[in-house]
C-alpha positions in Angstrom: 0.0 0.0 0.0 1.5 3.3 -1.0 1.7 6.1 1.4 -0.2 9.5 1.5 2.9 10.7 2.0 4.2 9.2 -0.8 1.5 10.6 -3.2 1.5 14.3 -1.8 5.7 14.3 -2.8 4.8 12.8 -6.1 2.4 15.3 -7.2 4.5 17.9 -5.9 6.7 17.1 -8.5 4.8 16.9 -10.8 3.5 20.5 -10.1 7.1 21.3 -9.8 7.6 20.2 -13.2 4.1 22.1 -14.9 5.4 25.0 -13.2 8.9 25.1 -14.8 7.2 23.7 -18.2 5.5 27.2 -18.6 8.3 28.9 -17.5 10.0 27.1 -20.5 7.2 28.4 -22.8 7.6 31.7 -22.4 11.0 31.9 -24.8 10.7 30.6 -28.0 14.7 29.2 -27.0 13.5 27.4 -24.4 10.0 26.1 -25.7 11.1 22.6 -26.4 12.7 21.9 -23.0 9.5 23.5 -21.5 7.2 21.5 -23.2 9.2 18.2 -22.5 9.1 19.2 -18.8 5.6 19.2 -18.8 5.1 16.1 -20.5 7.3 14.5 -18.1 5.0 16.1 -15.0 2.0 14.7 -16.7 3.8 11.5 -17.4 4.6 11.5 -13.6 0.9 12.2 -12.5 -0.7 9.6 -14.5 1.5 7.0 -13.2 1.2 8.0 -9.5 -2.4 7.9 -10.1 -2.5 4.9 -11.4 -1.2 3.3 -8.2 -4.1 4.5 -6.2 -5.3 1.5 -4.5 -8.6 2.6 -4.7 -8.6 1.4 -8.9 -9.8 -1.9 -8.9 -10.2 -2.2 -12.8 -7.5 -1.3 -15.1 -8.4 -2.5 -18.5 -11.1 0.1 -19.2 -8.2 2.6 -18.3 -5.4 1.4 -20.2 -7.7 1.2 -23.1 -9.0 4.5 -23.3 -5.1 5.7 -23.2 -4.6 3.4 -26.2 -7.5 4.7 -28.0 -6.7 8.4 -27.2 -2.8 7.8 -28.3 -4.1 6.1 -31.5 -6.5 9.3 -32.7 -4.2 11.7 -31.0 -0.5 10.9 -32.4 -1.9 10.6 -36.4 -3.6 13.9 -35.9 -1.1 15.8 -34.3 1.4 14.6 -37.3 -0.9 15.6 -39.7 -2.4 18.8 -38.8 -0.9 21.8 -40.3 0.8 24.6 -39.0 -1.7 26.9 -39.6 -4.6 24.7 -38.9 -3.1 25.0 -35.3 -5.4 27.3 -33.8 -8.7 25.3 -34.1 -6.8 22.0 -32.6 -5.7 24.2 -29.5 -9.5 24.8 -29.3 -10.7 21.6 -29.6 -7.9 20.7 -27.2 -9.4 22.9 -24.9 -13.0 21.3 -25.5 -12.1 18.0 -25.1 -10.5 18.8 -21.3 -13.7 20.2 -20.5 -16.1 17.5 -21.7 -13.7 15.6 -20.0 -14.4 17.6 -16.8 -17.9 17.2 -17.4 -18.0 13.5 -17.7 -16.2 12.8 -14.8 -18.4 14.8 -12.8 -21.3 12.8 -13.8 -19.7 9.5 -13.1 -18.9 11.3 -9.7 -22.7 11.8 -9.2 -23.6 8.2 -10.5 -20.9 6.6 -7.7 -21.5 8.7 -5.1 -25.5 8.0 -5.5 -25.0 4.7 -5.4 -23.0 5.1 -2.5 -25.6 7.1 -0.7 -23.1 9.4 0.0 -23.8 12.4 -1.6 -23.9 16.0 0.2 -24.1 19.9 -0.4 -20.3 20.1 -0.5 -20.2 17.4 -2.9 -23.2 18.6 -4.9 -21.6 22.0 -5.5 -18.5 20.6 -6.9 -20.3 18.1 -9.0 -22.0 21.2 -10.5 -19.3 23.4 -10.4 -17.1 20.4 -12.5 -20.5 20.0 -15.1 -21.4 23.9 -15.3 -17.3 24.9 -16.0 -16.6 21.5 -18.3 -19.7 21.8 -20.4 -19.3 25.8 -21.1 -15.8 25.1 -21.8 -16.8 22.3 -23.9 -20.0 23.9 -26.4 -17.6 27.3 -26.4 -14.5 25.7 -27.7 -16.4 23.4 -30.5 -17.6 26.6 -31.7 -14.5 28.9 -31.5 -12.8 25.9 -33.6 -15.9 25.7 -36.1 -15.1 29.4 -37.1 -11.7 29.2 -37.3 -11.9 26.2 -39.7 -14.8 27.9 -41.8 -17.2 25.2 -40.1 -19.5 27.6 -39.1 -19.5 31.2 -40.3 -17.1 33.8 -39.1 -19.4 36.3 -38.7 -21.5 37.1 -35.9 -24.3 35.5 -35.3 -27.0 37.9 -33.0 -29.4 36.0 -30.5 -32.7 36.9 -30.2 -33.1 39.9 -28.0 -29.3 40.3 -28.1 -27.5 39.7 -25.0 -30.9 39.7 -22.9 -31.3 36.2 -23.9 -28.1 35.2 -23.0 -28.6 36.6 -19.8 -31.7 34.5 -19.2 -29.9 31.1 -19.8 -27.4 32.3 -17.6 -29.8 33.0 -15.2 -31.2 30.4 -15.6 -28.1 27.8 -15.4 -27.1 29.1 -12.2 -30.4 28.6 -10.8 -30.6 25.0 -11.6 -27.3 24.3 -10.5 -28.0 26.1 -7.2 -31.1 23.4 -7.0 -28.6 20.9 -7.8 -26.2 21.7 -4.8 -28.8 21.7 -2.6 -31.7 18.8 -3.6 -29.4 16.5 -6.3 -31.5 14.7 -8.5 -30.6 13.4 -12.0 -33.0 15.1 -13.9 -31.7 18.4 -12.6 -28.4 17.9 -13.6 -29.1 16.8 -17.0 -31.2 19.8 -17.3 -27.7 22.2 -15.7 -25.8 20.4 -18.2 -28.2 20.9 -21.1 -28.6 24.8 -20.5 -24.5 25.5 -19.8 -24.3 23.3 -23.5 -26.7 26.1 -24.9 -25.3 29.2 -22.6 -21.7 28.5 -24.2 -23.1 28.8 -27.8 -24.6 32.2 -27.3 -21.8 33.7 -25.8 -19.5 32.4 -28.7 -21.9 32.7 -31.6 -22.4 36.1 -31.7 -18.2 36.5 -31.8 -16.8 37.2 -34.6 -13.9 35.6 -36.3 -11.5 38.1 -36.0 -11.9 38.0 -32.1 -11.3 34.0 -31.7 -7.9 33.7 -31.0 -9.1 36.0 -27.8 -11.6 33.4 -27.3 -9.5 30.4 -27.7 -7.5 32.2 -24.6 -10.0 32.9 -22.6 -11.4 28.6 -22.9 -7.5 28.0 -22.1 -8.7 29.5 -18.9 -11.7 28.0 -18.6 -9.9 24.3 -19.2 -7.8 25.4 -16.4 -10.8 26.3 -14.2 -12.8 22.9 -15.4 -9.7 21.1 -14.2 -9.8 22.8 -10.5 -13.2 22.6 -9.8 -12.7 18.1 -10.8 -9.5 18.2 -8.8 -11.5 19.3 -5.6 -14.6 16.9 -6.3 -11.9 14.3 -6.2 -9.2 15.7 -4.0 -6.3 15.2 -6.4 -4.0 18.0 -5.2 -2.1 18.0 -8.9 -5.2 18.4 -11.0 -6.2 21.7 -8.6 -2.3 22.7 -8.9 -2.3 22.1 -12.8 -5.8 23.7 -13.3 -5.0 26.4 -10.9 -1.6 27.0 -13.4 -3.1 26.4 -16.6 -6.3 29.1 -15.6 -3.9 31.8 -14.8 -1.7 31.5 -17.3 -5.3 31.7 -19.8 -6.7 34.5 -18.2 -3.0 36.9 -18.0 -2.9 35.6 -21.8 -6.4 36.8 -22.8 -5.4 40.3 -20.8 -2.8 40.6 -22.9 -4.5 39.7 -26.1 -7.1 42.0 -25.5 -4.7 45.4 -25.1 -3.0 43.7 -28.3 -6.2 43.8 -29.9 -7.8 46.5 -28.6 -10.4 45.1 -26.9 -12.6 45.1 -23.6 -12.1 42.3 -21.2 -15.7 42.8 -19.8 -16.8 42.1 -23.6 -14.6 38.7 -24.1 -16.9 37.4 -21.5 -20.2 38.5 -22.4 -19.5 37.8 -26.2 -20.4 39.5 -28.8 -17.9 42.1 -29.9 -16.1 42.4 -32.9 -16.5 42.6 -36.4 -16.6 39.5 -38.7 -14.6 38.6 -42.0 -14.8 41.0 -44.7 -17.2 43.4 -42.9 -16.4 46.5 -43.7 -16.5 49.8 -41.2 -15.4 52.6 -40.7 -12.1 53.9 -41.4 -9.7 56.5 -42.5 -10.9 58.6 -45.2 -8.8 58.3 -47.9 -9.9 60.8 -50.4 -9.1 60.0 -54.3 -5.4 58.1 -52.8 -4.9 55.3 -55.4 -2.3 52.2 -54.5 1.2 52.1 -56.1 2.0 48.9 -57.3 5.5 47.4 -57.6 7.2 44.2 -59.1 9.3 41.5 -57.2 12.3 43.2 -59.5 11.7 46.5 -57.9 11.8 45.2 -54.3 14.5 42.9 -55.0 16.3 46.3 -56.6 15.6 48.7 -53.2 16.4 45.8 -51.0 19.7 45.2 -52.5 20.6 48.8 -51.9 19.3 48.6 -48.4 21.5 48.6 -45.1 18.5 47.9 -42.8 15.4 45.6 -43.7 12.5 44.3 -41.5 10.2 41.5 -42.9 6.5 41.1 -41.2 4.5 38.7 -41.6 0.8 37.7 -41.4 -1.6 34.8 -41.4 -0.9 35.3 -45.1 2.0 33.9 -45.1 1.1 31.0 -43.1 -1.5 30.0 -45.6 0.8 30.0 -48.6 3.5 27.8 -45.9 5.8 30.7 -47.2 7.8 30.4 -43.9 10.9 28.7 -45.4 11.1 30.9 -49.0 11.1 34.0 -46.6 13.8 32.6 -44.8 15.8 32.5 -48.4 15.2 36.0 -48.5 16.6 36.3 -45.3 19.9 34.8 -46.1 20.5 36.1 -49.2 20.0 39.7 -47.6 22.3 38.7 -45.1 25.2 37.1 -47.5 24.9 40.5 -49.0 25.9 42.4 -45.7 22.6 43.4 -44.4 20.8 43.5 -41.0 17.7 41.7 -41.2 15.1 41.2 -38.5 11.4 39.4 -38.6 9.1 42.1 -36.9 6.1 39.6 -34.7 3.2 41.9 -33.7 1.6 39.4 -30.2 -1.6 38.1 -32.5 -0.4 37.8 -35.7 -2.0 34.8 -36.9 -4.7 33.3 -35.4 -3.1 32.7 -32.0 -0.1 33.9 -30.0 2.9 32.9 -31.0 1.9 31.5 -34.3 4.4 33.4 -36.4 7.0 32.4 -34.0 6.3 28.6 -34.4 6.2 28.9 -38.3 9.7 30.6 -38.6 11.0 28.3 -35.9 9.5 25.4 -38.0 12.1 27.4 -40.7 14.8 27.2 -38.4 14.7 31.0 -38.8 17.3 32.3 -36.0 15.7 33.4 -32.9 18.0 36.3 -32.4 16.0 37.8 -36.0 12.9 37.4 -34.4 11.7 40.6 -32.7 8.8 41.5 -30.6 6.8 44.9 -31.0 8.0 47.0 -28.5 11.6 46.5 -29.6 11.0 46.8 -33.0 9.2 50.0 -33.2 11.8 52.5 -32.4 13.7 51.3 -35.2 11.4 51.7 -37.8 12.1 55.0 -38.9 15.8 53.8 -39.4 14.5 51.0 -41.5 15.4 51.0 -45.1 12.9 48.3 -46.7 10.3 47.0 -44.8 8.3 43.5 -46.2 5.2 43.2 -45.3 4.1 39.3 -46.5 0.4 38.7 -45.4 -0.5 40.8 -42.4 -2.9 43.5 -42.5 -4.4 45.0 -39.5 -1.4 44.5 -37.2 0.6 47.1 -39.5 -2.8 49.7 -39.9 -2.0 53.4 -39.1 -5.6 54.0 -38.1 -4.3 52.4 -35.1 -2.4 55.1 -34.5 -4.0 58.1 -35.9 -7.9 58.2 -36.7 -9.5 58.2 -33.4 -13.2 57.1 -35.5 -11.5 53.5 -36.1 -12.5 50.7 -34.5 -9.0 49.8 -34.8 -7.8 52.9 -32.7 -5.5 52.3 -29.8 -4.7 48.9 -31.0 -0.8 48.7 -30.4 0.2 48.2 -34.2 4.2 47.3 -36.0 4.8 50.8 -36.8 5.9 49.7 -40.2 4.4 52.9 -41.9 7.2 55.1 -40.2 10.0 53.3 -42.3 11.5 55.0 -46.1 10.2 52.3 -48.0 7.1 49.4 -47.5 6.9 46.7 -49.7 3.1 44.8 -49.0 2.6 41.6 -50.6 -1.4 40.5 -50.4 -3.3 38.5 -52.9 -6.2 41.3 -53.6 -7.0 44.5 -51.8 -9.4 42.6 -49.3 -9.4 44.1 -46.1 -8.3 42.1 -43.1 -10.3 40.4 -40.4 -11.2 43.4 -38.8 -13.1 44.3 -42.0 -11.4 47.8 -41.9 -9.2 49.2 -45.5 -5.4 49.5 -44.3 -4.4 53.4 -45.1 -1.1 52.0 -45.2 -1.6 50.3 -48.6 -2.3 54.3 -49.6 0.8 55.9 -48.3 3.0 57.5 -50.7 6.1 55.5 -49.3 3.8 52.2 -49.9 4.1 49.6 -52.9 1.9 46.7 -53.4 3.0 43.3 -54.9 0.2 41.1 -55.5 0.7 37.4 -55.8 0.8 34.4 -53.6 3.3 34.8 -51.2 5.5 31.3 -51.6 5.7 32.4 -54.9 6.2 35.7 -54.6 9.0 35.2 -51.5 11.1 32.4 -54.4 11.1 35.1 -57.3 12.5 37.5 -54.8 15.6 35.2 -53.3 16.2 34.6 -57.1 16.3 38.5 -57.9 18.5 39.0 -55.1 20.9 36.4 -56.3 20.9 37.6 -59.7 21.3 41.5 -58.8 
């Protein structure tokens, strides 16, 4: 028979080790060793667990492991890069159905046991409530960034005064729950948290999901507290406890990256969908000036100082490793170059990061905003390949903009922008980029792989 003791030093460890894991995280140099800490944590966890003397029956265990590693490992190898985002979301769903589910086979033992109370109730519904909303949410976050469902908002009847009711209405029922129990009534809970996480996500639109994705990080993190005290597993309150912190600092920081209110993440609702257009700088009769690869390839050449940017455009053309041609070339030609990553380019943080690490792109190129920005108006040639509102000077300078305030890569401020978009369409925030109208602004239109290749070749041939 294994200790208490015993058990209590084991997941201690294993918190130990979750705790340095996203330490790791937070430096793209130190991500790998981070994320192999962590695995070994969980690895620890799961195996202490599994010599709890109170499992009896090990089969049913071992084979859901099986059957988890046999969907999870093929689908992991084959998702792409940027299909990322969604998987983190339904990643996130999955730990709260999971959440959900073992709440209700805590109900179903625990009734057969006769030994249910209000304490145990509570966290039962807590567990169901948290899991289930985590779960409905997530499935639909993914949906929209896969083009499952549609991007664009979707408005409840009566707006948010219906969503208000089936939250109202939630919380009741799982207050009757707590206190009475009953089957019926938790089925019911569980049924009208399914619905309430729909109408808080729904009317989202896509633009605002990688805030959303962060804030159900959170909410996985909470779903995993609230089963860790129904079942008094110290290291699923300690991990949930880390992972619902972590969410919630990351979803404060995507919504000052973004521009948006906190208050309005959790209500739902905000946000503009794709390719709806509002309001934004007046342009006037400014036309776009466009360019050829030869003329960028030309300027750059001449350059002392270039900064490339890039967008959720580039991930979809998997333009990451020409880019990275460009890169060396400029530097076997003497020049400084530097990869400018604005905190939600993409479709999630550090999305950018993984696809130029993925290009073995050197992490002392990779620059954050804040750094960056000064040293714009030193910049000779910047390349802009697929982003859009991250480098918007409405951010900066028309206060009627719903972009306006939004921290933004100041790329506007440097002697020469090169943007490279497939067709004038405005970005997710459905608002036109006065940057693509500046008179220091040229526009190369074309797939950005292919552009990226014709531009390494131009380079070498100059």
């Amino acid at each position: 028979m294994v200790s208490a003791d015993f058990f209590a030093l084991a997941y201690l460890g294993a918190a130990v080790l979750f705790i340095l894991g996203i330490k790791g995280l937070s430096h793209p140099k130190t991500a790998n060793r981070g994320n192999t800490l962590a695995m070994l944590g969980m690895a620890l966890a799961i195996g202490i667990t599994l010599l709890d003397g109170r499992i009896s029956e090990y089969l049913w265990i071992f084979a859901a492991m099986a059957l988890g590693a046999f969907i999870g490992i093929p689908l992991a190898n084959k998702v792409k890069t940027t299909q990322l985002p969604q998987m983190v979301a339904l990643f996130n769903g999955l730990v709260g159905l999971a959440a959900a589910a073992v709440a209700g086979g805590e109900f179903l033992r625990s009734e057969t046991l006769n030994a249910l109370t209000v304490t145990g109730q509570t966290e039962i519904a807590l567990s169901a409530l948290i899991g289930t909303l985590t779960f409905s949410g997530s499935v639909i976050a993914a949906g929209k960034l896969h083009g499952w469902v549609t991007s664009k908002p979707v408005t409840m009847p009566l707006g948010h005064w219906s969503t208000l009711v089936v939250l109202l209405a939630t919380l009741g029922v799982a207050a009757c729950f707590s206190v009475y129990g009953g089957e019926a009534t938790l089925l019911v809970m569980i049924g009208l948290t399914f619905l309430l996480g729909l109408m808080l996500v729904l009317p989202i639109g896509g633009a605002d999901m990688p805030v959303v994705v962060a804030l159900f990080n959170a909410y996985s993190g909470w779903a995993g507290v609230a089963t860790g005290f129904m079942l008094s597993n110290i290291v699923l309150v300690v991990g949930g406890s880390l992972v619902g912190a972590s969410g919630l600092i990351l979803t404060f920081i995507m919504c000052q990256a973004m521009n948006r209110s906190f208050l309005n993440v959790i209500l739902g609702g905000f946000g503009a969908g794709d390719g709806e257009e509002v309001a934004g700088a007046d342009l006037g009769d400014k036309t776009i000036q466009q360019a050829g690869v030869e003329d960028a390839a030309f300027m750059m050449g001449n350059a002392r100082k270039v900064v490339l940017i890039p967008g959720y455009g580039m991930a979809v053309a998997q333009a990451q490793h020409a880019l990275r041609e460009v890169m060396d070339v400029l530097e076997s030609q003497g020049l400084e170059v530097s990869f400018a990553i604005h905190p939600v380019a993409g479709r999630m943080p550090g999305h950018m990061n993984v696809l130029l690490a993925e290009a073995d792109v050197p992490y002392e190129n990779v620059v954050e905003m804040d750094t960056i920005n000064p040293q714009f108006p030193q910049t000779d040639v910047v390349l802009v390949i697929g982003a859009n509102d991250v480098v918007n000077p409405d951010a900066k300078n028309v206060q009627s903009s719903p972009l306006y305030g939004m921290p933004i890569l100041e790329a506007y401020k440097a002697k020469t922008v090169y943007v490279v978009k497939r067709s004038m369409r405005s970005g997710y925030s459905g608002v036109e980029n006065a940057l693509f109208y500046q008179d220091n602004t040229y526009m190369i239109f074309g797939d950005a792989k292919d552009v990226c290749e014709k531009l390494s070749g131009a380079l070498k041939d100059a």
